[in-house]
N, C-alpha and C positions, 0 to 999 in steps of 0.2 A: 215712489222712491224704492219700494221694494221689489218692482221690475227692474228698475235700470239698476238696484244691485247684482241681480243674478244675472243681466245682459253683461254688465263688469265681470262678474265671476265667470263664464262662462267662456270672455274674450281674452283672459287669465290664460285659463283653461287650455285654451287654443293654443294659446303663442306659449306655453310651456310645450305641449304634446307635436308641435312643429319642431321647435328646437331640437325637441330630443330626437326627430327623424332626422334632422338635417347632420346633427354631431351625428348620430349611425352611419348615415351616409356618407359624410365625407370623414370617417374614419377618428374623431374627436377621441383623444387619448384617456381623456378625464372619463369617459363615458365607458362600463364595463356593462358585457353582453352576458359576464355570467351572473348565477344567481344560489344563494346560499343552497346546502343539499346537493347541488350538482358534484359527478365529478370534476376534478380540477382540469384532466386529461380527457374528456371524453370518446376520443375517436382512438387511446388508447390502445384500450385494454383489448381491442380486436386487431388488431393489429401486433401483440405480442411478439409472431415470432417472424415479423420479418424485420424486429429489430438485429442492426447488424452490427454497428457499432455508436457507445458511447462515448462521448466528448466528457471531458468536467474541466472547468475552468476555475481555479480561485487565486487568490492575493498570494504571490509564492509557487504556486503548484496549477499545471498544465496538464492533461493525460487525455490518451485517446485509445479506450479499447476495442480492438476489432474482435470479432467472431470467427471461430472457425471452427464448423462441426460443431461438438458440444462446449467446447472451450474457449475460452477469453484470453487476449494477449494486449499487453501493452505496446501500441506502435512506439513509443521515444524511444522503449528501450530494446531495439531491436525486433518486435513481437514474445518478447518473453513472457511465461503465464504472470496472467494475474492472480493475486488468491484469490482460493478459491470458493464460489457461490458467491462473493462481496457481487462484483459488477449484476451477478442476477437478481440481488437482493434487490439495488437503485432501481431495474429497469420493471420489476413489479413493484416496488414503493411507489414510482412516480404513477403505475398506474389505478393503484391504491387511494391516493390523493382524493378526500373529499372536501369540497368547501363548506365552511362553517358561518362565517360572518366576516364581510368587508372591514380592513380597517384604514389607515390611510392611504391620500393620492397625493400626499405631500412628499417631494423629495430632500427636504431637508429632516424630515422623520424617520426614512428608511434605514439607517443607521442603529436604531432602536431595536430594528425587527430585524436587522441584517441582510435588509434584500436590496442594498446598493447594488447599482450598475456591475456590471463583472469586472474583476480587479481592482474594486474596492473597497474597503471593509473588508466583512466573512463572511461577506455572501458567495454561494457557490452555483455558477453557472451551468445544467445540466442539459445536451443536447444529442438527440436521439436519431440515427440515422436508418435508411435501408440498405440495401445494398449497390443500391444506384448511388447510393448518397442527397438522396433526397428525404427532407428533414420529418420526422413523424410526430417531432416536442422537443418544444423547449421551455424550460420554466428556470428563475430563478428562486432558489431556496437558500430559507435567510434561518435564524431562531430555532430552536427547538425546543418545546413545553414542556416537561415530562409529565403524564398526567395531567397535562391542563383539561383534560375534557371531562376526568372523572374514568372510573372503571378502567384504568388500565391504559386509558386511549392517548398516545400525545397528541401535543398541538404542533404544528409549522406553521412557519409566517411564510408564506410565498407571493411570488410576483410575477408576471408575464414578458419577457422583454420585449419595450416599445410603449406597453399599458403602463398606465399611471398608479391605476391601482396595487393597493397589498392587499391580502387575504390572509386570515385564519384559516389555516386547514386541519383536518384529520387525517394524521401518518406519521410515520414514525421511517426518519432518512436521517444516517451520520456521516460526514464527512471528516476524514481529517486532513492535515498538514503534511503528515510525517510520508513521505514516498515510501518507504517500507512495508505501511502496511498494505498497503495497494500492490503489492507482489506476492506470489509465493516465496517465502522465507525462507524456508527449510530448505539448505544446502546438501547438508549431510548429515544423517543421526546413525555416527558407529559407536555402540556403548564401549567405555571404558575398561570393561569385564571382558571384552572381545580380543583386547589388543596387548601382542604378545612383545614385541619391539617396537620402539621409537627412536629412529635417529633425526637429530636436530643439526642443521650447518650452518654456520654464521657466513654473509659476506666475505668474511677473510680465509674460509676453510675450517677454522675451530668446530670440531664435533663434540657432542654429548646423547651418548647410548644409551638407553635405561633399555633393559629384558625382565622376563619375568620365566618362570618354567612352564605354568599352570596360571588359570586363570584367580585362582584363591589366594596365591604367589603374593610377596613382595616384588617390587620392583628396586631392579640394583643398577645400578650404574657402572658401565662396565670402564676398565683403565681407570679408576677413580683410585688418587694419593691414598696409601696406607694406611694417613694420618687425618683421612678427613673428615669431617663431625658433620653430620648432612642435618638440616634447619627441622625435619619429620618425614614418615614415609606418606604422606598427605603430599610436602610440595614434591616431594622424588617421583609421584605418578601421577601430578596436575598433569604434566605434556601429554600423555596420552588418552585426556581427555577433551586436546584439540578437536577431535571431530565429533564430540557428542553432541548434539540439539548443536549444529551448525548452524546460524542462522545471517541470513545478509542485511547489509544498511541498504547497501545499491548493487545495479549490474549492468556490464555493458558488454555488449559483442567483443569476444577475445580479439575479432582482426581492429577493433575501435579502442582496446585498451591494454596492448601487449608487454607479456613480461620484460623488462630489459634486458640488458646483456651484463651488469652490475649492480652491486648493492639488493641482492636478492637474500633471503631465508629460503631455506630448504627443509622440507618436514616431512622423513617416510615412515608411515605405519603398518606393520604386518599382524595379521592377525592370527588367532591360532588355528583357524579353520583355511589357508590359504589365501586369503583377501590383499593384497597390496594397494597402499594409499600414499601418492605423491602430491604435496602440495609445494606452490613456489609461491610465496608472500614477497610483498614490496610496498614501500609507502610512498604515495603519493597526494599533494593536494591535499594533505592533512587525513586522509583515506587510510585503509589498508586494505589492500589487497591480495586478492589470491588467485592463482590457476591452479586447477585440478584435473588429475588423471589415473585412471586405476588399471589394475592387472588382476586377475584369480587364476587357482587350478582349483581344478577338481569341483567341487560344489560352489566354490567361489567365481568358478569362471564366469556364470550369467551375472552373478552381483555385480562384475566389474563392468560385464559390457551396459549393464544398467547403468551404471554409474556413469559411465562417460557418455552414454546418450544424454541424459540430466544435465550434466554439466561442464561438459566438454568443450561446448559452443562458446562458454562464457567466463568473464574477470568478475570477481565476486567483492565487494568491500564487504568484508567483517567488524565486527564489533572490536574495540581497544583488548578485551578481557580475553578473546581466543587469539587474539594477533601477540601479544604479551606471552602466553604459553606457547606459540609456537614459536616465540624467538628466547625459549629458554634457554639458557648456558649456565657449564657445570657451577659457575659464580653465582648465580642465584639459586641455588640448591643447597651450598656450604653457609654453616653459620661464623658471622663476621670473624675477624682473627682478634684473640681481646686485646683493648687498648684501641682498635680501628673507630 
């Protein structure tokens, strides 16, 4: 009896250790070839730098970074930079990635861990190119732990597209939503201390001039009624801190999203050192919009050709709060009439 158990056991044995050559072999989804402690990426991290461009795919939001030289640009939006070190950060995270411990091959669980199919859930699709365009990785990353490992370390829930399995990993990868933050932001930062005139033009031609002498100066409102009671000198020099911390929602190539020929704001800044700043604002699509172009003498001359190489090329959406100061008028600097 106790031979023909271990001949049982043994024939067990067999038809398990076949099965599992046969799922290897013909490629059995259920069946994963990695093993905790591995990296997640292994053929990676040699391979670094003939990454050329990044894909990321999620629910909402599409992006494809190319390379060029040392820097990153997003193809949707023309090749406009991306901000910047983010795209280097993904492409050494993912090769950072170590496995931890298997968790499910169920697909009605991945949900839990965020590593649904791409365009599902929050899970985020991340794929790695060369310059041929031949693929170097691709992983989906779901979850993120903070400290689930202990000492500092996160966890990630990742997935392999096609594999059935999830994984705990060890890394530390953020994704967001927001398209914003996946650009360079910073349109323009002209501090407010700089800027000596502001003229402001409404669509109908209505101007409002605020000047100053010196930068320590008040700001005055030039042709302003005899009689008129202005709300503080706070909102009389808000408008000429339209370009300070300028910063974009979105961007599109100026020939893909051009000024109109109506219904435009107009906002010029001069500064006291020679800088000239023209902006043309417009709403669209519930957006705001802007083109920019500049001018300098004298030590301001290179500022401005700077400026217009930056963002010459391009329509910039702004935030509601700089688009608001740049469509001020004298009406909103005077305090109400009483009884109004």
């Amino acid at each position: 009896m106790q031979r023909r158990g271990l001949i049982l056991l043994a024939a067990a044995t067999l038809v398990l250790v076949v099965l599992a050559v046969v799922a290897i072999a013909t490629g059995d989804r259920t069946v994963s070839r990695a093993a905790p402690g591995e990296a997640a990426l292994p053929a990676l991290a040699g391979r670094l730098g003939e990454v050329d461009s990044v894909g990321l795919k999620r629910s909402g939001l599409e992006l494809t970074f190319v390379r060029d030289g040392d820097g990153w640009f997003v193809a949707e939006k023309g090749n406009y930079p991306a901000a910047p070190g983010k795209v280097r950060q993904i492409v050494l995270g993912m090769a950072d990635l170590a496995l931890v411990e298997p968790k499910t091959q169920k697909a009605d669980l991945y949900p839990r861990l965020e590593v649904d199919d791409p365009g599902k859930g929050k899970s985020t699709l991340v794929t790695l190119k060369d310059k041929s365009g031949v693929q170097l990785a691709e992983l989906i990353i779901g979850k993120r732990r903070y400290d689930r490992l202990g000492a500092g370390n996160d966890g990630l829930y990742i997935r392999k597209p096609g594999e059935d399995q999830a994984w705990l990993a060890r890394g530390s990868l953020e994704f967001s939503d927001q398209l914003s933050s996946w650009l360079e932001r910073r349109v323009l930062d002209i501090p407010e201390k700089r800027i000596a005139k502001v003229t402001l033009t409404q669509p109908d031609g209505e101007k409002l001039v605020i000047t100053r002498t010196s930068p320590d100066a008040q700001f005055t409102v030039e042709d302003a009624p005899g009689d008129a009671k202005f709300k503080s000198e706070t909102a009389t020099r808000q408008p000429a801190m339209g370009l300070e911390t300028l910063d974009l929602d979105d961007v599109k190539p100026a020939a893909d999203m051009q000024v109109p020929d109506k219904d435009v704001f107009t906002a010029s800044f001069v500064t006291f050192d020679g800088l000239s700043v023209d902006v043309r604002l417009f709403d669209r699509d519930t957006m705001h919009w802007i083109a920019v172009s500049a001018a300098g003498t004298g030590a301001a001359e290179a500022e401005a050709k700077e400026i217009d190489r930056k963002v010459g090329r391009w329509t910039f959406a702004v935030p509601s709060h700089k688009a608001t100061a740049l469509k001020t008028k004298l009406a909103d600097l005077l305090e109400p009439a009483k009884g109004s």
